[in-house]
N, CA, C and O atoms as CSV, one atom per row, in Angstrom:
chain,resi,resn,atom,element,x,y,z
A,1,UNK,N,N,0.857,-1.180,0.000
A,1,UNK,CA,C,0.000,0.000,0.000
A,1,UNK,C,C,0.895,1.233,0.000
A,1,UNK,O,O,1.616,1.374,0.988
A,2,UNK,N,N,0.960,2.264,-1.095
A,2,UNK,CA,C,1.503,3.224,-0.804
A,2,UNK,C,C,0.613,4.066,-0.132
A,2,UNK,O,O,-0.589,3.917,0.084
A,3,UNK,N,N,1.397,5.000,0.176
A,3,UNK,CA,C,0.540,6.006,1.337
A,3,UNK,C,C,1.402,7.465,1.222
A,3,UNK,O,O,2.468,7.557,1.832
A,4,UNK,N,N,0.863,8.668,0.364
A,4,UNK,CA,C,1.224,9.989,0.189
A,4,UNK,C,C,0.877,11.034,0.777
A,4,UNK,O,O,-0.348,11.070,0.892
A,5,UNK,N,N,1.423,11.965,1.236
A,5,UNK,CA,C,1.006,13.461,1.134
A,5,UNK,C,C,0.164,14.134,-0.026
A,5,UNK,O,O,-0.950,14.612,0.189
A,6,UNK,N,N,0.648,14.138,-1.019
A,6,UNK,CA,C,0.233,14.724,-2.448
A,6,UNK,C,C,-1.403,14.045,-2.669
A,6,UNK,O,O,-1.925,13.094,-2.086
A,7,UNK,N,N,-2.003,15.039,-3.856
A,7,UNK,CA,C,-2.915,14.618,-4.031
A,7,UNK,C,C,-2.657,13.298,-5.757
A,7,UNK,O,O,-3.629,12.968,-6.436
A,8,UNK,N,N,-1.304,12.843,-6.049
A,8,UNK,CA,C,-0.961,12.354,-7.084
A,8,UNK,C,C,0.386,11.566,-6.405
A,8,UNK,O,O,1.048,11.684,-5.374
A,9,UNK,N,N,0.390,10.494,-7.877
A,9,UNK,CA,C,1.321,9.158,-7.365
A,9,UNK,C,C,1.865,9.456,-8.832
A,9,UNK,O,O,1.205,9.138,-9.821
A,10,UNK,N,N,3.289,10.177,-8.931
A,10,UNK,CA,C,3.650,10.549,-10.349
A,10,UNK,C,C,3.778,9.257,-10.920
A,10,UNK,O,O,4.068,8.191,-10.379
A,11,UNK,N,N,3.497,9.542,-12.179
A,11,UNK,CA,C,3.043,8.407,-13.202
A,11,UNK,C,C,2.079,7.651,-13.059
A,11,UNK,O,O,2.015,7.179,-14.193
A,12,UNK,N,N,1.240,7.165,-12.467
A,12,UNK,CA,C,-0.216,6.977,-11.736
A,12,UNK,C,C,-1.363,7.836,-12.654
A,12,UNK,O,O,-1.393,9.067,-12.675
A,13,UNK,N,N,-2.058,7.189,-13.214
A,13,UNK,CA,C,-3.380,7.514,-13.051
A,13,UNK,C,C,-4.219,6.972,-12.123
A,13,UNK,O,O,-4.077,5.810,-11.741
A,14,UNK,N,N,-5.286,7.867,-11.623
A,14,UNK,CA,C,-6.151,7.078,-10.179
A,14,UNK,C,C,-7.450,7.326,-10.437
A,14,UNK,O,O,-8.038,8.386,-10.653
A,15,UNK,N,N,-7.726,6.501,-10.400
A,15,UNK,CA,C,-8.840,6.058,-9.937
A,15,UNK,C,C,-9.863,6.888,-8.383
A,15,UNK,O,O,-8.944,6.931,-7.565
A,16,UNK,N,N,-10.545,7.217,-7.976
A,16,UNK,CA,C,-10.565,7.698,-6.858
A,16,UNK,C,C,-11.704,7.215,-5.912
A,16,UNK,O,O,-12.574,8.079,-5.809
A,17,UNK,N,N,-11.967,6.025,-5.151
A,17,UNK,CA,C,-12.352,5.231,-4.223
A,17,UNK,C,C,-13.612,5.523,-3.126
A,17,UNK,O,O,-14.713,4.979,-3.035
A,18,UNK,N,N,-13.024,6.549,-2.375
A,18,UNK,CA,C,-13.713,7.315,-1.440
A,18,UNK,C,C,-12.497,7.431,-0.326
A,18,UNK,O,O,-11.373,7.052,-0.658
A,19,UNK,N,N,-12.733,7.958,1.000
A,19,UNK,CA,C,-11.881,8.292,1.911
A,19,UNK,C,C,-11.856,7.078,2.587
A,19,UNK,O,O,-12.864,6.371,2.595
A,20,UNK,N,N,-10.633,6.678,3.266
A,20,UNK,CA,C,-10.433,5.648,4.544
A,20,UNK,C,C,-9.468,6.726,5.267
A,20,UNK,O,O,-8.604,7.544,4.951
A,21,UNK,N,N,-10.185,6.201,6.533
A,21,UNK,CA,C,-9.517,6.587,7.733
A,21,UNK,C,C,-9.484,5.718,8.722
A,21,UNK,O,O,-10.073,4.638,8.751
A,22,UNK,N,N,-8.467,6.399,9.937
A,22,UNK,CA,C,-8.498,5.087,11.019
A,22,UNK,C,C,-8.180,5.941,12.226
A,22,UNK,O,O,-7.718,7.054,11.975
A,23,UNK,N,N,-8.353,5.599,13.527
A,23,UNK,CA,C,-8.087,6.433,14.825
A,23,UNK,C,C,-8.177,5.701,15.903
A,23,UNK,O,O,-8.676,4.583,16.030
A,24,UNK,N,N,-7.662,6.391,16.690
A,24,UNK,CA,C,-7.286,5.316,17.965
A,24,UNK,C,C,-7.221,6.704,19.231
A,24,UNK,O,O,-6.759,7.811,18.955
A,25,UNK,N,N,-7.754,6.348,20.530
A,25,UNK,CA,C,-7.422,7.206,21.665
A,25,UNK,C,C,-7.266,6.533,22.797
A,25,UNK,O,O,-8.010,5.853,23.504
A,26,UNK,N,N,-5.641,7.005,22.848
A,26,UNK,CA,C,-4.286,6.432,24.141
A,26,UNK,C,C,-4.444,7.404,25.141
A,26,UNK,O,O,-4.817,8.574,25.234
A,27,UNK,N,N,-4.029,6.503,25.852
A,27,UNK,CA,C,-3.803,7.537,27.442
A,27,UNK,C,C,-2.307,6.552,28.104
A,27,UNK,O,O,-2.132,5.351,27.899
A,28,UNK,N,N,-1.427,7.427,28.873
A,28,UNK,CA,C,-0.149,6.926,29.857
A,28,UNK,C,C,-1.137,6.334,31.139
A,28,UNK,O,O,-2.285,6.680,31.416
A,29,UNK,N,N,-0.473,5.558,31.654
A,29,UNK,CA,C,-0.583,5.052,32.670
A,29,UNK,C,C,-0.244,6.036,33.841
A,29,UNK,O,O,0.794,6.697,33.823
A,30,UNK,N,N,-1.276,6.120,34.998
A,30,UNK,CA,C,-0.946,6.865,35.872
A,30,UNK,C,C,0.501,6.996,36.888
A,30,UNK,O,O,0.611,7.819,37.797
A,31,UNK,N,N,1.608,5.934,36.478
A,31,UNK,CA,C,2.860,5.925,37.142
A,31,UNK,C,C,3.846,6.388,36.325
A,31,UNK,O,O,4.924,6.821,36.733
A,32,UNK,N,N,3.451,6.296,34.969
A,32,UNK,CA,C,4.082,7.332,33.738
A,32,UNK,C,C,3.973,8.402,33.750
A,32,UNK,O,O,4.986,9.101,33.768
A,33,UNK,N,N,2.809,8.922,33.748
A,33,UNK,CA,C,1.635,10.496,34.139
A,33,UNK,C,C,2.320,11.179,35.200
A,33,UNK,O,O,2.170,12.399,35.143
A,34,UNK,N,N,3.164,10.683,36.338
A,34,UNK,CA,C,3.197,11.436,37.413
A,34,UNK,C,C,4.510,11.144,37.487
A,34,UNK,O,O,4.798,11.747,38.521
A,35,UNK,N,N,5.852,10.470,36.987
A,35,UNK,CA,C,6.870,10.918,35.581
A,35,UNK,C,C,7.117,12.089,35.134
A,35,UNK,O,O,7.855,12.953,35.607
A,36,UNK,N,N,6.251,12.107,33.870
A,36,UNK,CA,C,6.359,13.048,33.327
A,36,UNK,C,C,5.829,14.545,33.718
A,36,UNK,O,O,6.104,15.607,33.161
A,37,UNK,N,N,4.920,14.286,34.936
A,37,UNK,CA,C,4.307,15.903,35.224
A,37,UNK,C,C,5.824,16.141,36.101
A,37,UNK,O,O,5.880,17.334,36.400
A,38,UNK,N,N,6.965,15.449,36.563
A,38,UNK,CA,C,7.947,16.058,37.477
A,38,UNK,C,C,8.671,16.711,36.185
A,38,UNK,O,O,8.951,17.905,36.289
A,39,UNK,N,N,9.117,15.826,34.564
A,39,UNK,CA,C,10.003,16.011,33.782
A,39,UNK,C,C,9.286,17.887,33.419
A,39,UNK,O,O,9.950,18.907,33.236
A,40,UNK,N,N,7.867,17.736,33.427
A,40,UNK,CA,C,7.332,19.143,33.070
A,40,UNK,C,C,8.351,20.014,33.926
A,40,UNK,O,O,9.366,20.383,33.335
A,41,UNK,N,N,8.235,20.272,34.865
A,41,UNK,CA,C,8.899,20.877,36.080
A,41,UNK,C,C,10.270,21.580,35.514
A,41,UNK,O,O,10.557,22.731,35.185
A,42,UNK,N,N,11.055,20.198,35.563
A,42,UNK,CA,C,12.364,20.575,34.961
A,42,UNK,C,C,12.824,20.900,33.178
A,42,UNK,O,O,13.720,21.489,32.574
A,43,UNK,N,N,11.705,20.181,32.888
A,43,UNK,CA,C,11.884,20.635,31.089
A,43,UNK,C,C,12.680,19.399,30.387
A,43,UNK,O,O,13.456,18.640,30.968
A,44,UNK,N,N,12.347,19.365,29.121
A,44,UNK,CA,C,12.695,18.168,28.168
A,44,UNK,C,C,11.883,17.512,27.856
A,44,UNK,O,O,10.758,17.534,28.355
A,45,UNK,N,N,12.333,16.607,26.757
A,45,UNK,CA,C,11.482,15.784,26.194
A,45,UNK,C,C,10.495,14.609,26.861
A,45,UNK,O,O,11.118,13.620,27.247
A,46,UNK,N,N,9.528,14.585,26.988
A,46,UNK,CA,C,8.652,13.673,27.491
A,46,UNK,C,C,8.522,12.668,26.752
A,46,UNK,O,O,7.605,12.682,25.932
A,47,UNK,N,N,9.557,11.320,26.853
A,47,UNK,CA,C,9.519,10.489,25.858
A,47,UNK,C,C,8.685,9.835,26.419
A,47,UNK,O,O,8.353,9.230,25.400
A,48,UNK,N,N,7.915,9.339,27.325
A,48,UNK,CA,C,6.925,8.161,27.226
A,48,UNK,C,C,5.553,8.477,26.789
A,48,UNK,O,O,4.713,7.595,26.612
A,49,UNK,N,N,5.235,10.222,26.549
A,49,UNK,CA,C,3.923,10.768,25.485
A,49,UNK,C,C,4.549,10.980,24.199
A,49,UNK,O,O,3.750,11.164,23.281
A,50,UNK,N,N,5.688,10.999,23.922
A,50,UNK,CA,C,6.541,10.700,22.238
A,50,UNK,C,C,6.299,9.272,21.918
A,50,UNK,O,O,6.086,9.003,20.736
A,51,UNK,N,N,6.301,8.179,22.919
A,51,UNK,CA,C,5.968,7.006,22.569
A,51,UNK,C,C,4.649,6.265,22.572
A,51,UNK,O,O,4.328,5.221,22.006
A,52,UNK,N,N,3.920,7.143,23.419
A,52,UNK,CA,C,2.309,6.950,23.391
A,52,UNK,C,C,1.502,7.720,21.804
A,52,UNK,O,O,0.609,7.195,21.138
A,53,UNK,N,N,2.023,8.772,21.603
A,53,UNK,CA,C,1.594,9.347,20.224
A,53,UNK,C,C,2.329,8.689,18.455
A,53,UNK,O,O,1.937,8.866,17.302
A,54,UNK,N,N,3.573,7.875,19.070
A,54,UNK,CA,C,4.354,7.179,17.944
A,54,UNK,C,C,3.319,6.163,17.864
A,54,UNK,O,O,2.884,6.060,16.717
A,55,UNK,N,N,2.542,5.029,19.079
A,55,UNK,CA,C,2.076,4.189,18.787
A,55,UNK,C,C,0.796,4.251,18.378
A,55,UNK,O,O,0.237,3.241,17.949
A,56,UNK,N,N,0.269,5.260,18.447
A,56,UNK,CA,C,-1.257,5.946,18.236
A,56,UNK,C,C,-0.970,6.085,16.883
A,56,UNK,O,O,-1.683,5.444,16.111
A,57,UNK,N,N,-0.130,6.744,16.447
A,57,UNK,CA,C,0.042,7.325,14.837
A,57,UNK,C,C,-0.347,6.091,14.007
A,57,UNK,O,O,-1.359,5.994,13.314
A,58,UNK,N,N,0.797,4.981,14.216
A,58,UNK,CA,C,1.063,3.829,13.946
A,58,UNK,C,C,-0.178,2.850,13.971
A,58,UNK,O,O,-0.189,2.129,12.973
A,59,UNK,N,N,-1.050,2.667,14.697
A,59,UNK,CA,C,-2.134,2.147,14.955
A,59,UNK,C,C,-3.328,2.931,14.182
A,59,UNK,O,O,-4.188,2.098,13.895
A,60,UNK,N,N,-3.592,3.866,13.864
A,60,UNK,CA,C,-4.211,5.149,13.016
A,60,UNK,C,C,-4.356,4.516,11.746
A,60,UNK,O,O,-5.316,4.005,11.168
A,61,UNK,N,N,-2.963,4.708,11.419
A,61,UNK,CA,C,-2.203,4.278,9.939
A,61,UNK,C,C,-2.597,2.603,9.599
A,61,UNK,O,O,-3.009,2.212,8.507
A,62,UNK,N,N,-2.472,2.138,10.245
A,62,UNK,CA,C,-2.846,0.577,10.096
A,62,UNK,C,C,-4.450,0.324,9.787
A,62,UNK,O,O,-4.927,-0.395,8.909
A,63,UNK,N,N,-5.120,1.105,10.740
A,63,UNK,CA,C,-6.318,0.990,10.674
A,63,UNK,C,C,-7.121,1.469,9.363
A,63,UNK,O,O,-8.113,0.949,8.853
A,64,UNK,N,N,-6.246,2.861,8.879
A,64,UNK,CA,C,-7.096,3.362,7.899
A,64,UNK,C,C,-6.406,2.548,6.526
A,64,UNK,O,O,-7.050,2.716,5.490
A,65,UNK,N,N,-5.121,1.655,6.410
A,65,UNK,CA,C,-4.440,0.690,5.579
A,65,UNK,C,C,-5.856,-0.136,5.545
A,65,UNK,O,O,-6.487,-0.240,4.493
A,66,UNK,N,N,-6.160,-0.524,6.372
A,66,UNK,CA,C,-7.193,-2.136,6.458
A,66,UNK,C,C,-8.357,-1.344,5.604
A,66,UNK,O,O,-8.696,-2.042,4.649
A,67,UNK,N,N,-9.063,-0.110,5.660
A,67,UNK,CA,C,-9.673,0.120,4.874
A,67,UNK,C,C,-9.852,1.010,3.760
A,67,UNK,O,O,-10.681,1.767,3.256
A,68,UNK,N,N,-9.138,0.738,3.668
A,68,UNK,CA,C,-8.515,1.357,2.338
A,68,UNK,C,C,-8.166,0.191,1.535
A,68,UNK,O,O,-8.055,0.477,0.343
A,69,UNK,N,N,-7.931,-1.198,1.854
A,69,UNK,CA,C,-7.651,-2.198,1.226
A,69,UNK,C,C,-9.479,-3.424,1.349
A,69,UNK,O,O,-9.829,-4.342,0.607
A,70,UNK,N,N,-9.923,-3.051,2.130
A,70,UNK,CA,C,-11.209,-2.971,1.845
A,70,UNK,C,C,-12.065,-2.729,0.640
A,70,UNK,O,O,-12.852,-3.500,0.091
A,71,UNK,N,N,-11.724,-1.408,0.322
A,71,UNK,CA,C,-12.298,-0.651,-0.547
A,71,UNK,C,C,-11.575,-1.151,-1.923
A,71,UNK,O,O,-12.139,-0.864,-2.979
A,72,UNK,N,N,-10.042,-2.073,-1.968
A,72,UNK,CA,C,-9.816,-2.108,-3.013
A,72,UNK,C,C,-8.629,-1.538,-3.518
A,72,UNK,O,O,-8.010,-1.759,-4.560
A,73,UNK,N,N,-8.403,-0.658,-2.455
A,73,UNK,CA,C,-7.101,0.250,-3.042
A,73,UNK,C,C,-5.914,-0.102,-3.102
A,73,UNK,O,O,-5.634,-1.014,-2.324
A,74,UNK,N,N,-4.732,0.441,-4.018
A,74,UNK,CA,C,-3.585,0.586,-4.447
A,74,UNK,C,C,-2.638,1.081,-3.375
A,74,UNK,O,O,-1.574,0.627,-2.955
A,75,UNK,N,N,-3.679,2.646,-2.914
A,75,UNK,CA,C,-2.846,3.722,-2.480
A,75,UNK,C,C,-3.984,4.639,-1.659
A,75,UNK,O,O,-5.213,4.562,-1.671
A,76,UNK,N,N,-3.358,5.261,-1.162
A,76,UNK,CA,C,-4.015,6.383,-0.234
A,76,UNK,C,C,-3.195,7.589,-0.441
A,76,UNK,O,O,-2.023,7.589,-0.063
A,77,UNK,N,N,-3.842,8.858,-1.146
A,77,UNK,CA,C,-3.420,10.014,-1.487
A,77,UNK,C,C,-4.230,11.311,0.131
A,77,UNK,O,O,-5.192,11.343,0.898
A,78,UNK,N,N,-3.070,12.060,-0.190
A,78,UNK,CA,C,-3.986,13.234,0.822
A,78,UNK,C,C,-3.579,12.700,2.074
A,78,UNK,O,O,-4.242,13.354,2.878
A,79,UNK,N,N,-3.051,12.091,2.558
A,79,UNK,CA,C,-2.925,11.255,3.791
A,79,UNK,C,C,-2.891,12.584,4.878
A,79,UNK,O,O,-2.351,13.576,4.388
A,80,UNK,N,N,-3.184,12.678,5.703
A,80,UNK,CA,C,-3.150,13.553,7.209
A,80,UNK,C,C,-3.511,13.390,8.305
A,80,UNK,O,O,-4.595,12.828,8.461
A,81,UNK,N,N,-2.782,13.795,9.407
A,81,UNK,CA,C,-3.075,13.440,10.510
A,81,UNK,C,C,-3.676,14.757,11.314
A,81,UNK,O,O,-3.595,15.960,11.062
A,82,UNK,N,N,-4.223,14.129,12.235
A,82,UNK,CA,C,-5.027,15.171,13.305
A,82,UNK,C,C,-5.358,14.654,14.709
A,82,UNK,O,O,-6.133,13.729,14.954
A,83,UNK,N,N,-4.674,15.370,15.584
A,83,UNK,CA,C,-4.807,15.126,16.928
A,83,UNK,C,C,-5.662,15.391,17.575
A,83,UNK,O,O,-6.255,16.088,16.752
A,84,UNK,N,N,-6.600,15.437,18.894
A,84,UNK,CA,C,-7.125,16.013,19.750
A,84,UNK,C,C,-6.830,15.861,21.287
A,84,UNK,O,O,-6.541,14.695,21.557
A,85,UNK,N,N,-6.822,16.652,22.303
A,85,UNK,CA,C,-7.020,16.376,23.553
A,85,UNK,C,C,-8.559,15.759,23.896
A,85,UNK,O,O,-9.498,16.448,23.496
A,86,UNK,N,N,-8.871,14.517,24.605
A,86,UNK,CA,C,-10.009,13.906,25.108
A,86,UNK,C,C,-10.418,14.146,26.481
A,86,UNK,O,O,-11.594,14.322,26.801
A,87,UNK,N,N,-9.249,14.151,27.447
A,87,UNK,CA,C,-9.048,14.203,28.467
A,87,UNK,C,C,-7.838,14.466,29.267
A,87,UNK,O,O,-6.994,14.179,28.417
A,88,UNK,N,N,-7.418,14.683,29.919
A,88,UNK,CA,C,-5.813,14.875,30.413
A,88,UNK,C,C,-5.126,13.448,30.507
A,88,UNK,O,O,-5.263,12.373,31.092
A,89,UNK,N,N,-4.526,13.907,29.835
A,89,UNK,CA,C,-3.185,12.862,29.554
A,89,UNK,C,C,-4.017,11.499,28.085
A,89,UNK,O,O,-3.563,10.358,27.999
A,90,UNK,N,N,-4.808,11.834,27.458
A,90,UNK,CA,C,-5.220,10.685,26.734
A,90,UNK,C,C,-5.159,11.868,25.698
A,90,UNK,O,O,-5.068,13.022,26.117
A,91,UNK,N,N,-5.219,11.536,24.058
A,91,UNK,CA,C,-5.029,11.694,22.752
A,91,UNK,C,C,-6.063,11.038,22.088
A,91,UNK,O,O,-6.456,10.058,22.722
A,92,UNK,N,N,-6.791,11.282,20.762
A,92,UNK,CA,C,-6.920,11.211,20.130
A,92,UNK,C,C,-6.094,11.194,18.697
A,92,UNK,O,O,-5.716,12.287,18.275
A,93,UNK,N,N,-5.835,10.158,18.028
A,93,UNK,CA,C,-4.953,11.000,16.697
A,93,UNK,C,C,-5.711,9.811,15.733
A,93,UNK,O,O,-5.768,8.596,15.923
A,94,UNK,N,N,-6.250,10.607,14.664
A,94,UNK,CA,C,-6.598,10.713,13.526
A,94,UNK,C,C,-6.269,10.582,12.335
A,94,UNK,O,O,-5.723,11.606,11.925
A,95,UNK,N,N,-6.379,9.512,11.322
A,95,UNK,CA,C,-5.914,9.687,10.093
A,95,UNK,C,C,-6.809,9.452,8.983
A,95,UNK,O,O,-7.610,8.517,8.979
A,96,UNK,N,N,-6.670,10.400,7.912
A,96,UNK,CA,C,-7.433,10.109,6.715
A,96,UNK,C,C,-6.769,10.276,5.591
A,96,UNK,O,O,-5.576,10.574,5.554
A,97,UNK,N,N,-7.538,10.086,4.539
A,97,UNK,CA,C,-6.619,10.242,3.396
A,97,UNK,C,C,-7.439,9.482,2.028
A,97,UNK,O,O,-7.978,8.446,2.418
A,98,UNK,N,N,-7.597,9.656,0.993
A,98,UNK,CA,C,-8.509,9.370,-0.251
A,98,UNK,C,C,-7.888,8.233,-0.770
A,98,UNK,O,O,-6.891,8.428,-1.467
A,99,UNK,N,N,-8.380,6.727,-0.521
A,99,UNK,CA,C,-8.318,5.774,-1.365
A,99,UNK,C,C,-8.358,6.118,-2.864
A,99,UNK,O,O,-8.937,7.069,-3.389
A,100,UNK,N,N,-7.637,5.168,-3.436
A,100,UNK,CA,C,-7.517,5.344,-5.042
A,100,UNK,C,C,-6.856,3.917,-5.309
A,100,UNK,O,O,-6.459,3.038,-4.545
A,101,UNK,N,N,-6.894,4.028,-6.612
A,101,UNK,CA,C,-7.120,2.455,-7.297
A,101,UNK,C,C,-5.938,3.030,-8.705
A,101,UNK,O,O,-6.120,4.119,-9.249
A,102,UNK,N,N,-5.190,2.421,-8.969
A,102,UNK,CA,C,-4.419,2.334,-10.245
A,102,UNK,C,C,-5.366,2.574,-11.735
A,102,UNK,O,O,-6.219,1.715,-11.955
A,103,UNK,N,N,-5.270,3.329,-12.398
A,103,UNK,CA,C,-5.932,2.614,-13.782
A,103,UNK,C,C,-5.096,2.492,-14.724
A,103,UNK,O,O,-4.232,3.368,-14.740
A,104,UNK,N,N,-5.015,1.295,-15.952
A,104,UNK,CA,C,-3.981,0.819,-16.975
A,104,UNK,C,C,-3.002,0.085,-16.001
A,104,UNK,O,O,-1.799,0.291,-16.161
A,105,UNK,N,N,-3.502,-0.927,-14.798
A,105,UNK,CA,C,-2.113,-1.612,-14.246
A,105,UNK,C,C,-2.290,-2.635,-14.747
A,105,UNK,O,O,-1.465,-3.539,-14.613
């Protein structure tokens, strides 16, 4: 499955499917949570919400893969992500992006 930014797959003609998307909402564990509210304090990177939002992305992406291959597709053009706050310390992240299908393969 390729998977783009652009609204085109140079040399590609497409076909155009409908949208797949996929999403997922993580939260840290409260002994992580109270971690990272000390690292707030002192400053730096909060890697265990860098690794809670890496696996969210990742899980997003998979999800909106499965349908998008559902639908048939080649590829997913337009691809983007979008976050939200749900609650403190939990995420939302979001992905969509326009299935498309090869034509002349």
């Amino acid at each position: 499955m390729i998977l783009v930014s652009t609204d085109y797959i140079a040399g590609k003609e497409l076909e155009m499917l409908g949208i797949a998307k996929g999403s997922t909402i993580q939260t840290r564990n409260l002994g992580k949570d109270i971690g990272q509210g000390f690292k707030a304090l002192v400053g730096g990177e909060l890697k265990s919400y860098n690794e809670m939002m890496n696996s969210a992305r990742a899980l997003s992406t998979k999800r909106m893969v499965v349908e998008a291959e559902e639908l048939g597709a080649d590829a997913v053009v337009n691809v983007r992500y979008a976050t939200s706050s749900v609650m403190q310390s939990a995420a939302e992240v979001m992905v969509y992006g326009t299935a498309v299908k090869f034509v002349n393969e």
